[in-house]
MMTF fields as JSON, N, C-alpha, C and O atoms, coordinates in Angstrom:
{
  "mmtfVersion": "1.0.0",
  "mmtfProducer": "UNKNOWN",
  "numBonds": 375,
  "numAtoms": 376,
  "numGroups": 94,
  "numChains": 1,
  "numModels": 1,
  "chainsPerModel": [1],
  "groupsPerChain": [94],
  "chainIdList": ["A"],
  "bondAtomList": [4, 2, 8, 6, 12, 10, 16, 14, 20, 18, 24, 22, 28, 26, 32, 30, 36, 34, 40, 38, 44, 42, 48, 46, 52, 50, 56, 54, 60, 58, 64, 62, 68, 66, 72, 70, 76, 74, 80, 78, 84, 82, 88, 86, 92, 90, 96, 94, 100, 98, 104, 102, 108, 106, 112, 110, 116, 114, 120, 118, 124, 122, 128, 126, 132, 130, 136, 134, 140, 138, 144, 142, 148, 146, 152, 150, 156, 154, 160, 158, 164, 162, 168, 166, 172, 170, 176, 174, 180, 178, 184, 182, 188, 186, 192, 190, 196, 194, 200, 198, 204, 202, 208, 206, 212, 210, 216, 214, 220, 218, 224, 222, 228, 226, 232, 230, 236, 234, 240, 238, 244, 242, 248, 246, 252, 250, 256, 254, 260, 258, 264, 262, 268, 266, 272, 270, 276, 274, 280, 278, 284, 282, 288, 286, 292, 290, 296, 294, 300, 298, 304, 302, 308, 306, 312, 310, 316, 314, 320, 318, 324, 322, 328, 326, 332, 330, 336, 334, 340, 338, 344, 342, 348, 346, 352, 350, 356, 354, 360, 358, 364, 362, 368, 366, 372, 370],
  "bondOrderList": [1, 1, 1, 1, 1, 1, 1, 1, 1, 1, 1, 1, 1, 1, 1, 1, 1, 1, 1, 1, 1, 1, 1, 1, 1, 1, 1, 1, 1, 1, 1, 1, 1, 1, 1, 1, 1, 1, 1, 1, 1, 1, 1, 1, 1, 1, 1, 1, 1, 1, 1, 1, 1, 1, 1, 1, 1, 1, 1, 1, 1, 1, 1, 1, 1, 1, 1, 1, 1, 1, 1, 1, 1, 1, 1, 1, 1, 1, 1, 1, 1, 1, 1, 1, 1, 1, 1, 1, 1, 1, 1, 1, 1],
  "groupList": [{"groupName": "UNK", "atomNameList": ["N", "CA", "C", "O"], "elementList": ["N", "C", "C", "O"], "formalChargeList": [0, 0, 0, 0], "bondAtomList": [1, 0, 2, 1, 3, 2], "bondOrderList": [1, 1, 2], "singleLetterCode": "X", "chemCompType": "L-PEPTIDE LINKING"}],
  "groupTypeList": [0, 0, 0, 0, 0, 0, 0, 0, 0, 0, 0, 0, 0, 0, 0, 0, 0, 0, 0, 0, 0, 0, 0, 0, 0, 0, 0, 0, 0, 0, 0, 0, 0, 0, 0, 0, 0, 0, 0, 0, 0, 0, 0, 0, 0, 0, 0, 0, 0, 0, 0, 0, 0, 0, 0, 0, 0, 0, 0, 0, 0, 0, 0, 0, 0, 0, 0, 0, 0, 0, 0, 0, 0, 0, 0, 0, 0, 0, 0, 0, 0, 0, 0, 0, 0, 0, 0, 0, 0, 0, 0, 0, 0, 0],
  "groupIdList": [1, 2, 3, 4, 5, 6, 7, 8, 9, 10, 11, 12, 13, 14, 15, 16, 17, 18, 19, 20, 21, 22, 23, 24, 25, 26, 27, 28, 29, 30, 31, 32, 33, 34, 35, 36, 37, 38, 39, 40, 41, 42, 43, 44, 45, 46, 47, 48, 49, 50, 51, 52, 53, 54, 55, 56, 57, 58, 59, 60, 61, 62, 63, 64, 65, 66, 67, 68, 69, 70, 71, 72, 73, 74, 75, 76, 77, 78, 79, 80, 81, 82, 83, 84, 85, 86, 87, 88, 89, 90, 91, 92, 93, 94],
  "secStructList": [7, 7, 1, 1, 7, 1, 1, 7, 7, 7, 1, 1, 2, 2, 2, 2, 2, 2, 2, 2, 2, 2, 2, 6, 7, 1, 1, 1, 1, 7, 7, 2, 2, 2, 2, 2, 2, 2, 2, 2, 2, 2, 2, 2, 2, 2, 2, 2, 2, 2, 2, 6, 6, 1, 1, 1, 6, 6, 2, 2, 2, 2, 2, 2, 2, 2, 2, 2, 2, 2, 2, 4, 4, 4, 6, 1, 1, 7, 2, 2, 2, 2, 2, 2, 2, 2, 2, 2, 2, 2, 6, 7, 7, 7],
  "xCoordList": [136.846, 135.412, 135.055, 134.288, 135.548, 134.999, 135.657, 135.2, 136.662, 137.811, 137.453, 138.431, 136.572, 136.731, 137.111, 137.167, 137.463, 137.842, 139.194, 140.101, 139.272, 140.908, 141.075, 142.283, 140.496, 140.977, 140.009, 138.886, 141.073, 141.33, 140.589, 141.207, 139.333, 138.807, 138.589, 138.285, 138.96, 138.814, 137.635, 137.039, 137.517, 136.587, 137.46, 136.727, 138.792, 139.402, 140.114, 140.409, 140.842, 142.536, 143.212, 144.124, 143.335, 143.959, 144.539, 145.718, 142.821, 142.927, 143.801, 144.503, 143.498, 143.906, 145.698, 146.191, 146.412, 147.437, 148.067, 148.957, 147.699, 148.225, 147.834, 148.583, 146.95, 146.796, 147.962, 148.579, 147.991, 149.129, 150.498, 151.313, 150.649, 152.022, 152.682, 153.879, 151.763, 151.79, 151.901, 152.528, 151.457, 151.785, 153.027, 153.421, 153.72, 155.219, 156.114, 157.321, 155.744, 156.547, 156.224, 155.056, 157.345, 157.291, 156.671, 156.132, 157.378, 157.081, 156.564, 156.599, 156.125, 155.494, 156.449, 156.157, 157.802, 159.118, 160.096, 160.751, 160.021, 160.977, 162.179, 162.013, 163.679, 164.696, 164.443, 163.526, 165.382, 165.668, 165.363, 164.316, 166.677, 167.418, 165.755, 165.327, 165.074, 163.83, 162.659, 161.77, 162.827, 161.662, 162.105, 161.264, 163.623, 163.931, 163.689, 163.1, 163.99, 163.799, 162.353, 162.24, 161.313, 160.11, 159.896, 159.524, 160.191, 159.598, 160.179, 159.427, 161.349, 162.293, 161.514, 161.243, 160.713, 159.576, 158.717, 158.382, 158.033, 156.776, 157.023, 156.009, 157.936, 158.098, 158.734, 158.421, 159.191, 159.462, 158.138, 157.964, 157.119, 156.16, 155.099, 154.431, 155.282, 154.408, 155.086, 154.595, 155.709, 156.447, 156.414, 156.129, 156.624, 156.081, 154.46, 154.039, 153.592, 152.211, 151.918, 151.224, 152.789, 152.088, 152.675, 152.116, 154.542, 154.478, 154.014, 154.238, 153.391, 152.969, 151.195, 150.338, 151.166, 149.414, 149.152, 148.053, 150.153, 150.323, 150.467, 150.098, 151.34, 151.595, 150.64, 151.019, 149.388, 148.336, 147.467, 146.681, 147.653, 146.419, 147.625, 147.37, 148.922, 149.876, 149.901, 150.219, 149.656, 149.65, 148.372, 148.401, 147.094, 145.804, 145.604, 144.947, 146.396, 146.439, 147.096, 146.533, 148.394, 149.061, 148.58, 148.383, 148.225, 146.941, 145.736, 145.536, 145.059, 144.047, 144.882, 144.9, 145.607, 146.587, 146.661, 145.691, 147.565, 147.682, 146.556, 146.733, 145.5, 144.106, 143.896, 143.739, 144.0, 142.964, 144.328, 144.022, 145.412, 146.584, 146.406, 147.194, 145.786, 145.835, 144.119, 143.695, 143.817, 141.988, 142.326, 141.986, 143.134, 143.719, 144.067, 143.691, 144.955, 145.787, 145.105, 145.57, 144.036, 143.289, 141.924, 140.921, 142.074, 140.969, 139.557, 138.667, 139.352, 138.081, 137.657, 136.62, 138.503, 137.994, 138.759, 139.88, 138.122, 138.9, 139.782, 139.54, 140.67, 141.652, 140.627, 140.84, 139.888, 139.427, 138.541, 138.488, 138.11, 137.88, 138.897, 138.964, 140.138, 141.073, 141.515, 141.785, 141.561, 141.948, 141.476, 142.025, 139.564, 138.653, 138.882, 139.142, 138.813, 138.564, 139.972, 139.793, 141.231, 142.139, 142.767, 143.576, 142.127, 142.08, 141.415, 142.144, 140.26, 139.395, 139.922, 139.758, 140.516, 140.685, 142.311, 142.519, 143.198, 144.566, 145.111, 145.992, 143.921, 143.728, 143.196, 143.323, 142.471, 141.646, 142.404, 143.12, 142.062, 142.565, 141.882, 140.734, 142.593, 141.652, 140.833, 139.895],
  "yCoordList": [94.836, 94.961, 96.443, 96.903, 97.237, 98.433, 99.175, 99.133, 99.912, 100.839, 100.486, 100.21, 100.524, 100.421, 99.31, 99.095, 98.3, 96.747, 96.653, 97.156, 95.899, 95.839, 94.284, 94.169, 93.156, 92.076, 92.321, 92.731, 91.849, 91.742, 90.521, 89.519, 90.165, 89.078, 89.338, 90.238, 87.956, 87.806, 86.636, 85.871, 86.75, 85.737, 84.668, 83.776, 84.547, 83.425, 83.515, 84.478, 82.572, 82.385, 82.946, 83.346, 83.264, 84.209, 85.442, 85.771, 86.408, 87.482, 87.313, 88.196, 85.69, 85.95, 86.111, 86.781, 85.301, 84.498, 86.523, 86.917, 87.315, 88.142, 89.512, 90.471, 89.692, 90.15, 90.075, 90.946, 88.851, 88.044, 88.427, 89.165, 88.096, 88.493, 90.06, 90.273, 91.08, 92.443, 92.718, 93.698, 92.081, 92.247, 92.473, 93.436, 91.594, 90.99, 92.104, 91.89, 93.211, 94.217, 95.275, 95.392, 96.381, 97.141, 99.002, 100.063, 98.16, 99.534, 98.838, 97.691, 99.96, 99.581, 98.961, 98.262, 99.58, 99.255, 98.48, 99.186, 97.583, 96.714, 96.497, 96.035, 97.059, 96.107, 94.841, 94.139, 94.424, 92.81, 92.135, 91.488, 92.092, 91.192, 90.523, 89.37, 91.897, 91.471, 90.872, 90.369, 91.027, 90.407, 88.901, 88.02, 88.504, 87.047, 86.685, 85.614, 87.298, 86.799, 86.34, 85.536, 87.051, 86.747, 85.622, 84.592, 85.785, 84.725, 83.164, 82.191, 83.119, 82.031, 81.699, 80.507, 82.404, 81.83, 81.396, 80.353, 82.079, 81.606, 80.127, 79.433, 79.723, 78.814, 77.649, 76.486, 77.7, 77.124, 76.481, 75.28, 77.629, 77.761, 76.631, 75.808, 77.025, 76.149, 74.386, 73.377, 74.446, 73.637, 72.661, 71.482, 72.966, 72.479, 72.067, 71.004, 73.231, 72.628, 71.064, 70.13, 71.146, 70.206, 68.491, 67.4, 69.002, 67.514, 67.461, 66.33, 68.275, 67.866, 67.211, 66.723, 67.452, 67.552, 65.833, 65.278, 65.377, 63.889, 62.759, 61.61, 63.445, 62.297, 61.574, 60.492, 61.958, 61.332, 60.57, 59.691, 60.98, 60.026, 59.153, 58.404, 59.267, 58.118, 57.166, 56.032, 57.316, 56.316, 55.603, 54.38, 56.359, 55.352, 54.466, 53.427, 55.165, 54.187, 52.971, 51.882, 53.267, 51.796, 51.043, 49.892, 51.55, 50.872, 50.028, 48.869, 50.5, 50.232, 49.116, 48.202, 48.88, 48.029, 47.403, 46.653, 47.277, 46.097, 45.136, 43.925, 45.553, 45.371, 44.099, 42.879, 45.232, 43.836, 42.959, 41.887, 43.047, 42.182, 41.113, 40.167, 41.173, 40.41, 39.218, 38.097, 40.171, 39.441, 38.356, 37.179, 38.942, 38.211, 36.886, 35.842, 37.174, 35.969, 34.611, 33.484, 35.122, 34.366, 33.942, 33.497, 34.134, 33.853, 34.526, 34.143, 35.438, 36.141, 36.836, 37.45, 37.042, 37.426, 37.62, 38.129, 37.192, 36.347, 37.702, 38.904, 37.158, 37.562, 38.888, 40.047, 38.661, 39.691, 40.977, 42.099, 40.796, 42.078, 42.442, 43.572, 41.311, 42.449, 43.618, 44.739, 43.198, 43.942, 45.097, 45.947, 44.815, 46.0, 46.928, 48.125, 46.548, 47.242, 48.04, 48.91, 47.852, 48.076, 49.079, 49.977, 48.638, 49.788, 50.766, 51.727, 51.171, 51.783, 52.757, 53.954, 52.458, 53.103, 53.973, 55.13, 53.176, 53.397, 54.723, 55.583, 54.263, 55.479, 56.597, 57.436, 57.001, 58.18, 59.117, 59.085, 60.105, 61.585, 62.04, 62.345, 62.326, 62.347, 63.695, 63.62],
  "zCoordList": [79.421, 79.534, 79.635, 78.789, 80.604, 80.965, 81.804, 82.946, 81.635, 81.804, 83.795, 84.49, 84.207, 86.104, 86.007, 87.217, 85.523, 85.63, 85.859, 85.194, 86.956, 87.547, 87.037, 86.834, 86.764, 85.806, 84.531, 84.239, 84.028, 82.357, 81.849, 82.21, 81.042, 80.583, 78.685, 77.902, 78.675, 77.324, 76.877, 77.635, 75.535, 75.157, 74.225, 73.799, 73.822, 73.19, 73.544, 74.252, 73.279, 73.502, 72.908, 73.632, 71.879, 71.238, 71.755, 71.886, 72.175, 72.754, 74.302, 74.796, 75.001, 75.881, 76.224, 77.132, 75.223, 75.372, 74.932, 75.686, 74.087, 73.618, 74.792, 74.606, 75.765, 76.6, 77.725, 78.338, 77.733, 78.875, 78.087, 78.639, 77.251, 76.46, 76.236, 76.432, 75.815, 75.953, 77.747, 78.148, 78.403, 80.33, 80.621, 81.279, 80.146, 80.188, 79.714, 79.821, 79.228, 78.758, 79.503, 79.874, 79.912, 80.915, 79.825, 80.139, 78.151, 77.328, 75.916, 75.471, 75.493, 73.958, 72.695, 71.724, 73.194, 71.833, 73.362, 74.129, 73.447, 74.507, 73.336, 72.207, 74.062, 73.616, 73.104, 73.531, 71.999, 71.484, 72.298, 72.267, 73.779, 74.907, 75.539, 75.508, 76.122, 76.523, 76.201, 76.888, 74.936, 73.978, 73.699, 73.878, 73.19, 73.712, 75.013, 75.149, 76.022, 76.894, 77.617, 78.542, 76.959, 77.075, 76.453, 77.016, 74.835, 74.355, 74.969, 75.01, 75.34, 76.039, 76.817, 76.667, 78.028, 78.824, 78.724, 79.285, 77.94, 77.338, 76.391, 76.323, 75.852, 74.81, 76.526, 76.27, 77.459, 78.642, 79.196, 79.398, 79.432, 80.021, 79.62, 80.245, 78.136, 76.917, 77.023, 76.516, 77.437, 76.95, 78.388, 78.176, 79.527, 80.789, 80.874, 81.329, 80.291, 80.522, 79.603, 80.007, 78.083, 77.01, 77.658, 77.542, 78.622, 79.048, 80.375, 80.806, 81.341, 82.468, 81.986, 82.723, 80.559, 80.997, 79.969, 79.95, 79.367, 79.068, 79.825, 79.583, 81.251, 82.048, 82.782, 83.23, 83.025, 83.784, 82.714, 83.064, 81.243, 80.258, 79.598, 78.655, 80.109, 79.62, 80.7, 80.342, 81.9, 83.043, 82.749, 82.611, 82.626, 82.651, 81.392, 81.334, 80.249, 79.029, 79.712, 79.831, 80.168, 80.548, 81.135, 80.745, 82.368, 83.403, 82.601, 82.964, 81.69, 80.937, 80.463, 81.288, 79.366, 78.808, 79.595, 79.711, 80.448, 81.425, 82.03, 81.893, 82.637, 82.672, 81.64, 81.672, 80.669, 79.122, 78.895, 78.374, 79.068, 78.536, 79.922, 79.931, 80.656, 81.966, 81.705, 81.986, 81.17, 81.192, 80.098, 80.213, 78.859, 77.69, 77.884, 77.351, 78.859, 79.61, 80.51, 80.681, 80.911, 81.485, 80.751, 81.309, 79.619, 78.73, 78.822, 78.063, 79.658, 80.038, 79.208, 79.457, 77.525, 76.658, 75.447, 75.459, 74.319, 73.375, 72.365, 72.471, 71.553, 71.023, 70.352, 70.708, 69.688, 68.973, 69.873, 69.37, 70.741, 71.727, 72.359, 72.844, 72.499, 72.945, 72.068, 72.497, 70.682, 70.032, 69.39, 68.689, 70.061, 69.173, 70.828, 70.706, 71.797, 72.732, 73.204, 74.056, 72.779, 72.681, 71.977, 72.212, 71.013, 69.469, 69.683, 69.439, 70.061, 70.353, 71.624, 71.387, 72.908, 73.865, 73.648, 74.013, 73.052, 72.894, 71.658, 71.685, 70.519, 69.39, 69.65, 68.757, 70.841, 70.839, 71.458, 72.459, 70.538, 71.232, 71.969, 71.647, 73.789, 74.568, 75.001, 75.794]
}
């Protein structure tokens, strides 16, 4: 923003992820060793957020599922809304 600024803000991700990434280096020409070793984290890092951040909309899908496979069962609603309402909740990218 403005050279007195002690945090660093960006307006995309882009800028931000490459702000954060240039941090990680102590010099402008970093050794090989260090530059794998960055990227090794970052690809860790990445890689921890994409399966920690599935596990809570993979539990409520099931939950949900179970739910209508239970209402199914008891006839509270017939074969074909299980399957539109099913379809509908199970396909969406959330």
């Amino acid at each position: 923003m403005y050279s007195g600024s002690i945090i660093t803000r960006t307006t995309n991700s882009c800028e931000s992820f490459h702000s954060k990434f240039n941090g990680m280096f102590y010099s402008a020409h970093p050794n090989i060793y260090k530059f794998i070793d960055v990227l090794k984290n970052v690809q860790k890092d990445t890689y921890i957020k994409i399966r920690s951040s599935n596990v809570k909309y993979t539990c409520v899908k099931q939950e949900f599922l179970s739910r209508e496979m239970i209402k199914y069962d008891v006839n509270e609603i017939t074969r074909f809304d299980f399957v539109k309402t099913v379809s509908f909740k199970i396909f969406t990218i959330p």
